[in-house]
C-alpha positions as a Markdown table, in Angstrom:
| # | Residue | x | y | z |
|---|---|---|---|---|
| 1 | Unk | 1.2 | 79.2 | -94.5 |
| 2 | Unk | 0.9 | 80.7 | -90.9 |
| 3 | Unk | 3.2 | 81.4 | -88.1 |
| 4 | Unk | 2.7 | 80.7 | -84.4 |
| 5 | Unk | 4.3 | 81.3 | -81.5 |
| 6 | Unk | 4.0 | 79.2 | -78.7 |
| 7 | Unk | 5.4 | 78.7 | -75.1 |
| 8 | Unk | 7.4 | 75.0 | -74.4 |
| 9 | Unk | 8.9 | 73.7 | -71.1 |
| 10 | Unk | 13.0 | 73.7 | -72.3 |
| 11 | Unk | 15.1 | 71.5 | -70.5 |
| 12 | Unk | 19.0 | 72.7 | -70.4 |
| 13 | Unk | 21.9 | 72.2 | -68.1 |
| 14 | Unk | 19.5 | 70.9 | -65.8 |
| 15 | Unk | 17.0 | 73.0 | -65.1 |
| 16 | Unk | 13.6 | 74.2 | -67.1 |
| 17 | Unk | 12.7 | 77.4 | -68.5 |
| 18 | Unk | 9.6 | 78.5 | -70.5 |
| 19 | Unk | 10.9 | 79.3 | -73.7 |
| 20 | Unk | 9.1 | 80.8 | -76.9 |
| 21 | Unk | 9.1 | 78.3 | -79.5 |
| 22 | Unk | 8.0 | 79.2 | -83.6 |
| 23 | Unk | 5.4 | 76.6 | -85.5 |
| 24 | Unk | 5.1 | 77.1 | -89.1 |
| 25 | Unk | 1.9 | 75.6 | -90.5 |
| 26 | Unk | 2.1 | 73.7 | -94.0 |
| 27 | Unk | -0.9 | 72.2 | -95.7 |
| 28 | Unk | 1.4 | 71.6 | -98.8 |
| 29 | Unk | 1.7 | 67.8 | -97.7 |
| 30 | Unk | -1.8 | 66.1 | -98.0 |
| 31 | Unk | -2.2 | 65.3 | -94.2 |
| 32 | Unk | -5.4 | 66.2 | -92.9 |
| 33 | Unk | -4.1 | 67.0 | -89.5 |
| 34 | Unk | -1.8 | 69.6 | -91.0 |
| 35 | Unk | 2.0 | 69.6 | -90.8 |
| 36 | Unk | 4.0 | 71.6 | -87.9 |
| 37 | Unk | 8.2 | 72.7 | -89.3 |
| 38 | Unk | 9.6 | 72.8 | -85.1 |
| 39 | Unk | 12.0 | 75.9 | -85.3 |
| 40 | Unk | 12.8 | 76.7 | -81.1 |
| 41 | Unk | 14.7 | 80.0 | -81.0 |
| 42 | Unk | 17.0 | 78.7 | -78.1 |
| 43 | Unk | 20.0 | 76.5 | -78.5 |
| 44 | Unk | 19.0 | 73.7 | -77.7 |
| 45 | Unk | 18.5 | 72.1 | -81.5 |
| 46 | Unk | 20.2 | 73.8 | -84.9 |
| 47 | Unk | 18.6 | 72.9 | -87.5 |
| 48 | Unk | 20.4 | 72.6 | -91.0 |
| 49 | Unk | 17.4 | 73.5 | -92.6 |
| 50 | Unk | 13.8 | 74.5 | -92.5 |
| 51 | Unk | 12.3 | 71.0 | -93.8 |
| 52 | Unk | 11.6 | 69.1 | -90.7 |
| 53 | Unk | 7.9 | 68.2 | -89.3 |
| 54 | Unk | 6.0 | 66.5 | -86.9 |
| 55 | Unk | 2.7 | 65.4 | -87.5 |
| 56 | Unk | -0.3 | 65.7 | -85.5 |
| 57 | Unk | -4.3 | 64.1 | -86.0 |
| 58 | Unk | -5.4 | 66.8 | -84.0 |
| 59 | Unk | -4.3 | 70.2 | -85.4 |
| 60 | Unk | -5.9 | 72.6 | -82.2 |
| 61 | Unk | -3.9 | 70.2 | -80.2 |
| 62 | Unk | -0.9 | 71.3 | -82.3 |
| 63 | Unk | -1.3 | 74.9 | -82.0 |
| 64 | Unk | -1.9 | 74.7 | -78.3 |
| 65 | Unk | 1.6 | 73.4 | -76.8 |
| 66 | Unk | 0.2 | 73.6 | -73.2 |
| 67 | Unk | 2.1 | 70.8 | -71.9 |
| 68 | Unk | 4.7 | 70.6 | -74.6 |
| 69 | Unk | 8.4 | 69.9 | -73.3 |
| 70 | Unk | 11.9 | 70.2 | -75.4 |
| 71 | Unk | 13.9 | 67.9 | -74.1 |
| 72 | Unk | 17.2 | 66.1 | -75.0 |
| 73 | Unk | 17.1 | 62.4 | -76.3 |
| 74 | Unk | 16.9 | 59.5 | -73.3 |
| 75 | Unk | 19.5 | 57.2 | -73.2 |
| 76 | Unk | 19.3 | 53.4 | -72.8 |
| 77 | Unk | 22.4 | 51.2 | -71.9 |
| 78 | Unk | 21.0 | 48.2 | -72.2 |
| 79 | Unk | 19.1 | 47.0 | -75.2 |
| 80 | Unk | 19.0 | 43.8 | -76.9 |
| 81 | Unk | 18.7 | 44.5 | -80.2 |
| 82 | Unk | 18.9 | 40.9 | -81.4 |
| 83 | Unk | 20.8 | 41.5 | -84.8 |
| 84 | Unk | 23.3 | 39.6 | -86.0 |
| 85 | Unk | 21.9 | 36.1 | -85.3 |
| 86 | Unk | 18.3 | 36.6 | -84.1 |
| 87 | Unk | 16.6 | 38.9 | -86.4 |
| 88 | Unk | 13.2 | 36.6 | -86.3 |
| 89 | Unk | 13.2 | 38.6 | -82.4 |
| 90 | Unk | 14.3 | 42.0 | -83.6 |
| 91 | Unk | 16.3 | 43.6 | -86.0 |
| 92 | Unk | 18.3 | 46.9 | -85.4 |
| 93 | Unk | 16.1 | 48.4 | -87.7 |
| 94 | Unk | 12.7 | 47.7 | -85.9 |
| 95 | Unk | 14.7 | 48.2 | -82.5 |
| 96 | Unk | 15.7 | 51.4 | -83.3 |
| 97 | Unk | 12.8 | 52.6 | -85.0 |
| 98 | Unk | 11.1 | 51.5 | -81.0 |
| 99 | Unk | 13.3 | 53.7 | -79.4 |
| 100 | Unk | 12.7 | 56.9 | -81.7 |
| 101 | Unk | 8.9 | 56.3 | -80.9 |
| 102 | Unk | 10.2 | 56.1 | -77.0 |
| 103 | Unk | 12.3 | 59.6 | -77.5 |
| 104 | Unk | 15.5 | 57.6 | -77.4 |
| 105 | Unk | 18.2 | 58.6 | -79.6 |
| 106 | Unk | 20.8 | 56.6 | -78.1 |
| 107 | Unk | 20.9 | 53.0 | -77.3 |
| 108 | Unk | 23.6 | 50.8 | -76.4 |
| 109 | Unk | 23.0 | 46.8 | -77.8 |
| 110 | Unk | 24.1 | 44.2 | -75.6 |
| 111 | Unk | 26.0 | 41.6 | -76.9 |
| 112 | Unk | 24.0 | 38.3 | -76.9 |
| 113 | Unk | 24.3 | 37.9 | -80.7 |
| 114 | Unk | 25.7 | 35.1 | -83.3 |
| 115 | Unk | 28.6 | 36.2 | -83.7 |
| 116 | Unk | 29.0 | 37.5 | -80.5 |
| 117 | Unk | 31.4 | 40.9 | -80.3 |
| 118 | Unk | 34.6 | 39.3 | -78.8 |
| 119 | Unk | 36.3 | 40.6 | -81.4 |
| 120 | Unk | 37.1 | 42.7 | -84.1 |
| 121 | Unk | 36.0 | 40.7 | -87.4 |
| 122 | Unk | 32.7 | 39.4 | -85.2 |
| 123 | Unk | 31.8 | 43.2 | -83.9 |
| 124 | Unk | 32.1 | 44.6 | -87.6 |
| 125 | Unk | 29.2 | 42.0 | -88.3 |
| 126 | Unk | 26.9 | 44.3 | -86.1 |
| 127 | Unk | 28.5 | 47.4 | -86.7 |
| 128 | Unk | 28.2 | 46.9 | -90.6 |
| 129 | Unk | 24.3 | 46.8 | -89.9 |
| 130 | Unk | 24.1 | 49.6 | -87.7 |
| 131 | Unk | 25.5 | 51.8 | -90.2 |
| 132 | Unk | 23.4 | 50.8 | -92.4 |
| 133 | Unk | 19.7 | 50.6 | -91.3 |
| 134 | Unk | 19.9 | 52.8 | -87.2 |
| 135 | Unk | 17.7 | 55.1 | -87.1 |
| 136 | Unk | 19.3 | 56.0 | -83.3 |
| 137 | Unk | 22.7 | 56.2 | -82.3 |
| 138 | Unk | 23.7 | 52.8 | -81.5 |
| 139 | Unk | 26.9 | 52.1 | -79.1 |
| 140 | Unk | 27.6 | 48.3 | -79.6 |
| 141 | Unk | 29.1 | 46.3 | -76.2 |
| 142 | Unk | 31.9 | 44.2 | -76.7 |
| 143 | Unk | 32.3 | 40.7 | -74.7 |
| 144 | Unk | 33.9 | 40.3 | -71.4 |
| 145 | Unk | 34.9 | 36.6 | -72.7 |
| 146 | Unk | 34.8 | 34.8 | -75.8 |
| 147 | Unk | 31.3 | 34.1 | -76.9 |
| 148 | Unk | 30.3 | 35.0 | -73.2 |
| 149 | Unk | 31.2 | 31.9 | -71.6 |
| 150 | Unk | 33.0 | 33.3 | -68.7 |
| 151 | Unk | 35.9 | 31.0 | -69.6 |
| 152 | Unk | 38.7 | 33.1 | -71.0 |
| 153 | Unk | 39.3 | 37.0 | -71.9 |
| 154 | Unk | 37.7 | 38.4 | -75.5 |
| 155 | Unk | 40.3 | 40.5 | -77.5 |
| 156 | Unk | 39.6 | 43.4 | -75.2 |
| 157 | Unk | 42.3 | 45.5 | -76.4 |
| 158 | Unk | 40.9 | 45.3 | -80.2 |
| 159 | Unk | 37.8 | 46.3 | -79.4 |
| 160 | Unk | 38.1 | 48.8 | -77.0 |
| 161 | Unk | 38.3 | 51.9 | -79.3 |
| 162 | Unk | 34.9 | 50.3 | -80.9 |
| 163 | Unk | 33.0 | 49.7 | -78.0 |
| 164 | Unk | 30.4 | 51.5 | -75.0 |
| 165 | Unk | 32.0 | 49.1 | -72.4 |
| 166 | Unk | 32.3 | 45.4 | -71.9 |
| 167 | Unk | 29.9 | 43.0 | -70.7 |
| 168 | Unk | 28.8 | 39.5 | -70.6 |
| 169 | Unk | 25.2 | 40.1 | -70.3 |
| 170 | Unk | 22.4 | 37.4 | -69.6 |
| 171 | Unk | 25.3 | 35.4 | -67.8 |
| 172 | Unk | 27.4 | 36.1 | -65.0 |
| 173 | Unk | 31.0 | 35.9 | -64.8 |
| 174 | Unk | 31.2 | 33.1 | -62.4 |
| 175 | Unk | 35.1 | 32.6 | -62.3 |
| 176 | Unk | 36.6 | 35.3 | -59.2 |
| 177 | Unk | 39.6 | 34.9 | -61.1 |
| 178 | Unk | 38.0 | 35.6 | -64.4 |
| 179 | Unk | 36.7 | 38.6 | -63.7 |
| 180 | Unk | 39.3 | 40.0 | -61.9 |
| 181 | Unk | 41.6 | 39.5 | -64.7 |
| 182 | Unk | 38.6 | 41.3 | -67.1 |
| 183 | Unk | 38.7 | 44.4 | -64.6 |
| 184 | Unk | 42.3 | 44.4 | -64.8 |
| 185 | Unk | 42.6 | 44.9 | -68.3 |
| 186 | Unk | 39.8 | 47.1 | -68.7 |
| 187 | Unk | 40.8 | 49.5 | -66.2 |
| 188 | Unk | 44.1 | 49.6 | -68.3 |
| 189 | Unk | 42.0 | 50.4 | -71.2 |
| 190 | Unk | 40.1 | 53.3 | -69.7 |
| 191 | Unk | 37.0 | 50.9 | -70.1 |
| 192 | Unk | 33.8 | 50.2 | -68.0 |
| 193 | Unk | 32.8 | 46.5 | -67.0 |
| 194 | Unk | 29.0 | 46.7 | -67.5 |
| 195 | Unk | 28.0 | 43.5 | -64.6 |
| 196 | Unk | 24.8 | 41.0 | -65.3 |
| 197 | Unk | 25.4 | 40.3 | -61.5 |
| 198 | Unk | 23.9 | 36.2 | -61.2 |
| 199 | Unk | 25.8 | 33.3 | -59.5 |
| 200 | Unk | 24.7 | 30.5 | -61.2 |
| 201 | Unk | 24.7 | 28.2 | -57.6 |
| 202 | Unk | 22.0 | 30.0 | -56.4 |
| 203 | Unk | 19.7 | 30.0 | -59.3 |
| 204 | Unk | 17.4 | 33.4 | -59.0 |
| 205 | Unk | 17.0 | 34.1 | -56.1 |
| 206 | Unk | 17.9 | 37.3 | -54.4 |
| 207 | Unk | 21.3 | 35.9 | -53.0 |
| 208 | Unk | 22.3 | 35.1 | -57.0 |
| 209 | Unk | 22.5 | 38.4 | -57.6 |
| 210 | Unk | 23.7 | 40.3 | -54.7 |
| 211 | Unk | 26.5 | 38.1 | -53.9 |
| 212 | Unk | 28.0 | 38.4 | -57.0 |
| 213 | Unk | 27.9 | 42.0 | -56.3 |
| 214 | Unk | 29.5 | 41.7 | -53.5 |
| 215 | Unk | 32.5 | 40.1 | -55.4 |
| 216 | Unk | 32.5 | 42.2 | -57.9 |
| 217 | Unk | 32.9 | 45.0 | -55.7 |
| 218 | Unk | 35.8 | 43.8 | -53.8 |
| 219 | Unk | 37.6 | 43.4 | -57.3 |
| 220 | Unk | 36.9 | 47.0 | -58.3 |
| 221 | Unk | 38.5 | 48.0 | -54.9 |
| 222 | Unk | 41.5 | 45.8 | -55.8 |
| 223 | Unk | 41.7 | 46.9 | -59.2 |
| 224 | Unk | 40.0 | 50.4 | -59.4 |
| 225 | Unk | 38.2 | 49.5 | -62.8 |
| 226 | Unk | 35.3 | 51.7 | -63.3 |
| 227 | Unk | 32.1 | 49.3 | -62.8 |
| 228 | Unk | 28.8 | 49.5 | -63.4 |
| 229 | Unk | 26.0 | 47.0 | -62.4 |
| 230 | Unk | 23.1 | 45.9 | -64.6 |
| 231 | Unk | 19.5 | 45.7 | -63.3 |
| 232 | Unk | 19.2 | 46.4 | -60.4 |
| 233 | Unk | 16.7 | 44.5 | -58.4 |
| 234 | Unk | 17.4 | 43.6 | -54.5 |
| 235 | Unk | 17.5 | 45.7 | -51.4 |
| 236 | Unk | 20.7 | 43.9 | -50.6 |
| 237 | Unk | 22.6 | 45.0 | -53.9 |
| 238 | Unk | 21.1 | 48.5 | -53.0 |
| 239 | Unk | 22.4 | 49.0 | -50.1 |
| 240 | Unk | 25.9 | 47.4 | -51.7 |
| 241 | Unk | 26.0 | 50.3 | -54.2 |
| 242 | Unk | 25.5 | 52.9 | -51.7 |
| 243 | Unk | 28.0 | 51.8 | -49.1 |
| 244 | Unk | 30.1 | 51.4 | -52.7 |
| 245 | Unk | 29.8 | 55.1 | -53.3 |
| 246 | Unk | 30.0 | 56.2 | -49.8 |
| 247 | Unk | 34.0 | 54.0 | -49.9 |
| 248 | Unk | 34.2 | 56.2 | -53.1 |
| 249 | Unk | 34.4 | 53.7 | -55.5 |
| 250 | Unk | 33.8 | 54.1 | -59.1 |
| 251 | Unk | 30.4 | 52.3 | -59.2 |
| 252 | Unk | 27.3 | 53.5 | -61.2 |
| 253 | Unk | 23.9 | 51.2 | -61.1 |
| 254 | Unk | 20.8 | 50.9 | -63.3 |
| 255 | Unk | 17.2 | 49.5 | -62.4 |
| 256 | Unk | 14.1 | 49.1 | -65.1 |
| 257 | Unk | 10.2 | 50.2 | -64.6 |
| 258 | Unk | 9.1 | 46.9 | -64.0 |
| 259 | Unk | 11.1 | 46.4 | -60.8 |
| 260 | Unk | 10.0 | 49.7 | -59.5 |
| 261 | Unk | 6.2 | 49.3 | -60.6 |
| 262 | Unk | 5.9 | 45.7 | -59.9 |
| 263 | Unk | 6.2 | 43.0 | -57.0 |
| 264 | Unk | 5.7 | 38.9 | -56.8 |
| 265 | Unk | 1.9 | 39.6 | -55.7 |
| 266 | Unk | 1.5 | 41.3 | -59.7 |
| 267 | Unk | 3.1 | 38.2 | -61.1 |
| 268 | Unk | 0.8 | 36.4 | -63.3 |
| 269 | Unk | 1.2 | 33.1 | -65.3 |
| 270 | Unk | 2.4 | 34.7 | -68.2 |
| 271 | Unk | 5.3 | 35.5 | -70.4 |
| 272 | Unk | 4.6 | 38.6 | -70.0 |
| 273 | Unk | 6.2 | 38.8 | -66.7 |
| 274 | Unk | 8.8 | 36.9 | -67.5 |
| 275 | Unk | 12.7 | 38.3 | -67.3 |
| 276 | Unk | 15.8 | 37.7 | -65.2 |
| 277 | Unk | 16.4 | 38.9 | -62.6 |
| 278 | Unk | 12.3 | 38.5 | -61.5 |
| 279 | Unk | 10.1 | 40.7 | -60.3 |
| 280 | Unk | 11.1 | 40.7 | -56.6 |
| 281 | Unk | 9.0 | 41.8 | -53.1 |
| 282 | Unk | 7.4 | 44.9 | -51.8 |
| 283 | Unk | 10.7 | 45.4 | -49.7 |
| 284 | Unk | 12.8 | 45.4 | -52.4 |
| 285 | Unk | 10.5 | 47.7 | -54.7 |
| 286 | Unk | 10.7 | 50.0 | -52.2 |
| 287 | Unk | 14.5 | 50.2 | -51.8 |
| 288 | Unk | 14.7 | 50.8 | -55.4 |
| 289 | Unk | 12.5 | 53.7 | -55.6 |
| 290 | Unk | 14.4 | 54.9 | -52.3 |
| 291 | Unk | 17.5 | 54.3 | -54.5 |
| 292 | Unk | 16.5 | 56.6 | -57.3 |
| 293 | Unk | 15.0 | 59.1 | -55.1 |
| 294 | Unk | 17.9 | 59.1 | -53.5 |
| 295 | Unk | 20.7 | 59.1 | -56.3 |
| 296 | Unk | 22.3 | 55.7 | -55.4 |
| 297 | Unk | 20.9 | 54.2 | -58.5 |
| 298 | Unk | 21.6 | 56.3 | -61.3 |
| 299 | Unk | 19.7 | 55.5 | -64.4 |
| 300 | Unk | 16.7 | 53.8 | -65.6 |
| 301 | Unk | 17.3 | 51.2 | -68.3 |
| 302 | Unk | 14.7 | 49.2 | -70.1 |
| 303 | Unk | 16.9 | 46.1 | -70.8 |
| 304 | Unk | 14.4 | 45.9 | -74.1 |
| 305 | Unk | 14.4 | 42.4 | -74.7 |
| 306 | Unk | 12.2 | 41.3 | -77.5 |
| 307 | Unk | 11.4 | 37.7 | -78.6 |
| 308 | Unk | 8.9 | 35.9 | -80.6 |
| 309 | Unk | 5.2 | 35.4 | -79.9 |
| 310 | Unk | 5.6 | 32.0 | -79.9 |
| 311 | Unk | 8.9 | 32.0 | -77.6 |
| 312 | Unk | 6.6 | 34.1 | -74.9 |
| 313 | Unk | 3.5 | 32.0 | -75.1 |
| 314 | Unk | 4.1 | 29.3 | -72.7 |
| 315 | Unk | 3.0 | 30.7 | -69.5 |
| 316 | Unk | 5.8 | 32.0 | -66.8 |
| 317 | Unk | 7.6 | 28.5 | -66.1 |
| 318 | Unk | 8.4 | 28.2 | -69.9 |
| 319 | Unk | 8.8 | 31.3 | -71.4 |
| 320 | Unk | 12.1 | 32.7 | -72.3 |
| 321 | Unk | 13.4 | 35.8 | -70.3 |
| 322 | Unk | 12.9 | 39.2 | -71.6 |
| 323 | Unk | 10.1 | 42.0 | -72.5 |
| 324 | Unk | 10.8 | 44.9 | -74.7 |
| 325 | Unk | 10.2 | 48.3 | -72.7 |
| 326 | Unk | 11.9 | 50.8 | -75.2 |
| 327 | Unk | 8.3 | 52.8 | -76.1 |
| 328 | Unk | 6.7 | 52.7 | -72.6 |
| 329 | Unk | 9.8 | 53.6 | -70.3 |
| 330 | Unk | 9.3 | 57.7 | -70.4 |
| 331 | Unk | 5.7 | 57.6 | -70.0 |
| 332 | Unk | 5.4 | 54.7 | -67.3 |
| 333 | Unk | 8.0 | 56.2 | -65.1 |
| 334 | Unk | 6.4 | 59.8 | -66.0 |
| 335 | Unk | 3.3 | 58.8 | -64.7 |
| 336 | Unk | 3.9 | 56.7 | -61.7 |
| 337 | Unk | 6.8 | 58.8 | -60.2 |
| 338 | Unk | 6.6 | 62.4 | -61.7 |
| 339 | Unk | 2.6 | 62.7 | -62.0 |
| 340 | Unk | 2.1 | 61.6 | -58.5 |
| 341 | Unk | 5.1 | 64.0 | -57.0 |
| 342 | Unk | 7.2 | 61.1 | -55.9 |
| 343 | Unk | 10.4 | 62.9 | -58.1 |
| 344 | Unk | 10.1 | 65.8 | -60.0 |
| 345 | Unk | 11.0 | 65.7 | -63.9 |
| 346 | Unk | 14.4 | 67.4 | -63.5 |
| 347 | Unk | 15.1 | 64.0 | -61.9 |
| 348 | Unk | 13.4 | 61.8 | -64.7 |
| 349 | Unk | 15.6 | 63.8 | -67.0 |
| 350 | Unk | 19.0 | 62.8 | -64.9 |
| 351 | Unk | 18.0 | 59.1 | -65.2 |
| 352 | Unk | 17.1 | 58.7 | -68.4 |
| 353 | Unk | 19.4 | 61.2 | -70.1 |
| 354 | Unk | 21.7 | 63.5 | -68.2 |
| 355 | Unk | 23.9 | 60.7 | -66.5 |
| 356 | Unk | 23.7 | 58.2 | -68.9 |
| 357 | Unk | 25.5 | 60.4 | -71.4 |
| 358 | Unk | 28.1 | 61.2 | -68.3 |
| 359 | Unk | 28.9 | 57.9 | -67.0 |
| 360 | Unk | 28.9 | 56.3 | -70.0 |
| 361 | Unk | 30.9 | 59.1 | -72.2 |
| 362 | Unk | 27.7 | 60.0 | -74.9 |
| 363 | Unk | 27.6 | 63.4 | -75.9 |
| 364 | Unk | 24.8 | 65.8 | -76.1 |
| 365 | Unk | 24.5 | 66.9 | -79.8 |
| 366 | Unk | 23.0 | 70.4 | -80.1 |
| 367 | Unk | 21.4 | 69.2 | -83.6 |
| 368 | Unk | 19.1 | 66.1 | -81.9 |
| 369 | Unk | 16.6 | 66.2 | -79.4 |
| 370 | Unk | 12.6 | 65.3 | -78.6 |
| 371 | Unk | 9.5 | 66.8 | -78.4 |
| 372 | Unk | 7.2 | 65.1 | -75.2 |
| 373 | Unk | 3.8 | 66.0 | -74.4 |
| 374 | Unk | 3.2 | 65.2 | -70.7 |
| 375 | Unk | -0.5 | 66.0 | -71.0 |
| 376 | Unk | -1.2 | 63.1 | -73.8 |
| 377 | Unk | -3.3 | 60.4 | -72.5 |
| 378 | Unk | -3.1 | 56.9 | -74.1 |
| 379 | Unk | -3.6 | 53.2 | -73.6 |
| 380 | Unk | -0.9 | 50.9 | -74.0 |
| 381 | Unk | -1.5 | 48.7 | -76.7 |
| 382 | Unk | 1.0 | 46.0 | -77.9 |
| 383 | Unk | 0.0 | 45.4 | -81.4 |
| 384 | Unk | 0.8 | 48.9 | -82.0 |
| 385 | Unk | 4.7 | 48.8 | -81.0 |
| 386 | Unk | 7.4 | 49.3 | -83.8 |
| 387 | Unk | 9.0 | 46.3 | -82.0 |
| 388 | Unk | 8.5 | 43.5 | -83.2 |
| 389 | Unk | 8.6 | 42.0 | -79.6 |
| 390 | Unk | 5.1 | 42.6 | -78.0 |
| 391 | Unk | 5.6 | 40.7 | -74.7 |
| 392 | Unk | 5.1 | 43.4 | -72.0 |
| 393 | Unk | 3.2 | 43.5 | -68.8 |
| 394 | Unk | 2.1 | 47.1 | -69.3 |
| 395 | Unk | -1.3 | 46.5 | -71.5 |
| 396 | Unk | -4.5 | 48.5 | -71.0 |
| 397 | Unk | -2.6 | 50.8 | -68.8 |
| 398 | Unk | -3.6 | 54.6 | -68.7 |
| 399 | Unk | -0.5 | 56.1 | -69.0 |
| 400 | Unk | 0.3 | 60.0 | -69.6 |
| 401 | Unk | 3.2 | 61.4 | -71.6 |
| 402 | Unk | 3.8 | 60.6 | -75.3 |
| 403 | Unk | 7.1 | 61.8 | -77.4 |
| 404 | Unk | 5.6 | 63.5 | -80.6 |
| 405 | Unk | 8.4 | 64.2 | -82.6 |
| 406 | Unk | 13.0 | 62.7 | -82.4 |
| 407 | Unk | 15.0 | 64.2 | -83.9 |
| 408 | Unk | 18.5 | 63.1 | -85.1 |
| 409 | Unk | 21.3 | 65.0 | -86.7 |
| 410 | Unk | 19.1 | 67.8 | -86.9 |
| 411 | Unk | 16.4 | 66.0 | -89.1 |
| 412 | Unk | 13.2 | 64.1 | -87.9 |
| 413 | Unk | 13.3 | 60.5 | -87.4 |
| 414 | Unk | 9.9 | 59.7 | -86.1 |
C-alpha cells in the first residue's frame, strides 16, 4: 500500500482554495484499476472511518488529480421520482441512484404520485420507501390541494413539519381564490409555495405561464408567503422575478439546462424534446442565461422526469411531458457556461448547491460531499443512465466534467 499526496480545487464558503489532499492506494480488492481510500486534510468531509473508495479504470489518471475538485453535493428541487404509483417510470431507488452518478445528494420529489402527498397517511406511503431504499437525501413535497386538483386545500397543517414545501406540480393552481387561500396558510406555517406557473386558457404558450406569475405575485404581496416559481422559461416571467426582487418580495426562481441550451429551431420530432413548459425562442434563451448571470434566477433544476420507452416513442405531438436530466445537469452546464467563460464555477456552485440549501432550508453536512473531474471527457450515452428514464435530448454530446466519487454520511454511495 502507497501514499500520495495530491493537490484538489476545494470549494468552501464560497470561494476555492488548492488544498493538499492524501490517496491511499489498495490493491487488496481485485480491481484492476486499483482502489483510491479519499482522506482530504481540510474540513470539508470527516470521515468515520478509513474504508471508503472510489474507483478508477485508469490508475495514472487517479494519481494525477490535475483537474480534481472537492466540492459539496448539488441540490435538485425538483425531481419526479415516480414512486408510489409509477414505479414502471422510476423508482426512488433508480432515481436516487441517478442523482449520486450526477453528484447530487439531495433531491426534493415532486408530488405527482398515487397516493399523492395531501396528507399524512398518503405521504408516509413515499416516505416509508424513501427510508428504505434512497441512496440520496430525499425531501418529499406535499400537495397544495387534494390530489392536485386545484379544487380545495390538502391538510397543509399535518404535513408541514414532513415536507420541503408545497406544490401542485405539473398543474397550475387555476382558482385566484385557491391559491390565495394556499399562500395564506402556508405563510402561517412558515412554508414555501413551490408554483408550476400554467393557466390552463392559454394552453402553452408563453402567456400560460407568465400570467399566472403575474397573479401569483400579486398574492405573495398580499399575503407575504415566501414563493418560489418552477421552471423558468419566458423573458416575460424573467423580468417578473426581477422587478419581484427589486419590490423586495420573497421570491426565488429556478430554470433547467435545456431552456438555456436549447430554442424552437433545435426542436425535433421527437420525445426527446418533449416537456412542459417547451423549449421556447432565442429571446427567451437569452434572458435566461442573462437571468442567471445575473442572480435573478437562482438555481438550476433538472425537473428529472422519467417515463417509459414506450410512453416517449411517439414523436413530439404524442409523447408525454418529461426527460430525466439528473446525470447530465453538472457537466452540460459546466461545459456550456463555465468552459466557455460565460460564469465562472463559484457561480455553478451557488446554483446548483449553495442557494438551494439556503432558500430551501437543506443543510450542509460536513460528513457528505463529491469528487468532480472537470478535465473528464465523455459522450453522453442514454443506455448507460442509472435512470431508468432514457428520453433526453443530450445524446452524442461531447460534454466535459464527470463526478467520480458521492459521498453520503461520510460513506461512498457511488
Amino acid at each position: 500500500m502507497g501514499m500520495f499526496r495530491r493537490h484538489a480545487n476545494v470549494y468552501e464558503n464560497g470561494k476555492f482554495a488548492v488544498k493538499e489532499i492524501f490517496i491511499t492506494e489498495s490493491d487488496h480488492c481485485g480491481s484492476k484499476g486499483g482502489l483510491f481510500p479519499l482522506f482530504p486534510s481540510n474540513e470539508l468531509f470527516s470521515f468515520q472511518n478509513t474504508d471508503h473508495y472510489f474507483y478508477s479504470s485508469d490508475k495514472k489518471k487517479a494519481n494525477s488529480f490535475h483537474e480534481v475538485f472537492l466540492l459539496p453535493g448539488f441540490v435538485d428541487v425538483h425531481v419526479h421520482l415516480r414512486e408510489p404509483g409509477f414505479s414502471y417510470k422510476e423508482t426512488i431507488t433508480s432515481g436516487t441512484e441517478a442523482a449520486a452518478v450526477g453528484g447530487y445528494t439531495a433531491v426534493c420529489s415532486m408530488p405527482n404520485l398515487t397516493p399523492p402527498p395531501d396528507s399524512a397517511d398518503h405521504l408516509k406511503v413515499q416516505t416509508d420507501i424513501i427510508e428504505k431504499t434512497a441512496k440520496v437525501h430525499v425531501y418529499p413535497y406535499g400537495c397544495i390541494t387534494k390530489a392536485s386538483r386545484g379544487e380545495s386545500l390538502a391538510d397543509l397543517e399535518k404535513l408541514a413539519d414532513h415536507v420541503i414545501a408545497f406544490t401542485d406540480d405539473g398543474k397550475g393552481v387555476q382558482s385566484d381564490d385557491v391559491m390565495r387561500a394556499a399562500m395564506r396558510k402556508a405563510a402561517s406555517l412558515g412554508k414555501m409555495i413551490v408554483a408550476h406557473c400554467e393557466d390552463e386558457r392559454y394552453g402553452c404558450t408563453p402567456e400560460s405561464e407568465y400570467l399566472q406569475v403575474k397573479r401569483d405575485l400579486k398574492l405573495v404581496s398580499e399575503t407575504g408567503c415566501k414563493y418560489h416559481l418552477c421552471h423558468a422559461s419566458t423573458k416575460e416571467s424573467v423580468q417578473l422575478i426581477r422587478e419581484a426582487k427589486m419590490a423586495g418580495l420573497p421570491v426565488s426562481a429556478e430554470t433547467a439546462p435545456h431552456y438555456l441550451l436549447f430554442t424552437q429551431k433545435d426542436v425535433l420530432d421527437s420525445g426527446d424534446f418533449k416537456m412542459n413548459p417547451p423549449i421556447r425562442t432565442e429571446a427567451d434563451r437569452d434572458a435566461l442565461i442573462e437571468a442567471i448571470c445575473d442572480g435573478t434566477i437562482d438555481m438550476i433544476a433538472t425537473d428529472h422526469a422519467p417515463h417509459s420507452a414506450e410512453e416517449k416513442s411517439k414523436g413530439f405531438q404524442n409523447s408525454l411531458n418529461g426527460i430525466v436530466g439528473l446525470e447530465t445537469a453538472f457537466p452540460l452546464i459546466y461545459t456550456n457556461f463555465v468552459r466557455k467563460g460565460i460564469f465562472p464555477m463559484a457561480r455553478l456552485l451557488a446554483l446548483m448547491s449553495d442557494n438551494p440549501r439556503k432558500i430551501f432550508g437543506i443543510p450542509k453536512r460536513q460528513d457528505e460531499g463529491i469528487i468532480v473531474d472537470i478535465g473528464e471527457h465523455f459522450t453522453v450515452e442514454r443506455n448507460k443512465f442509472h435512470s431508468l428514464g432514457r428520453s433526453m435530448p443530450y445524446e452524442g454530446m461531447e460534454l466535459y466534467g464527470r463526478c467520480l466519487a458521492t459521498f453520503i454520511n461520510g460513506r461512498i454511495v457511488r
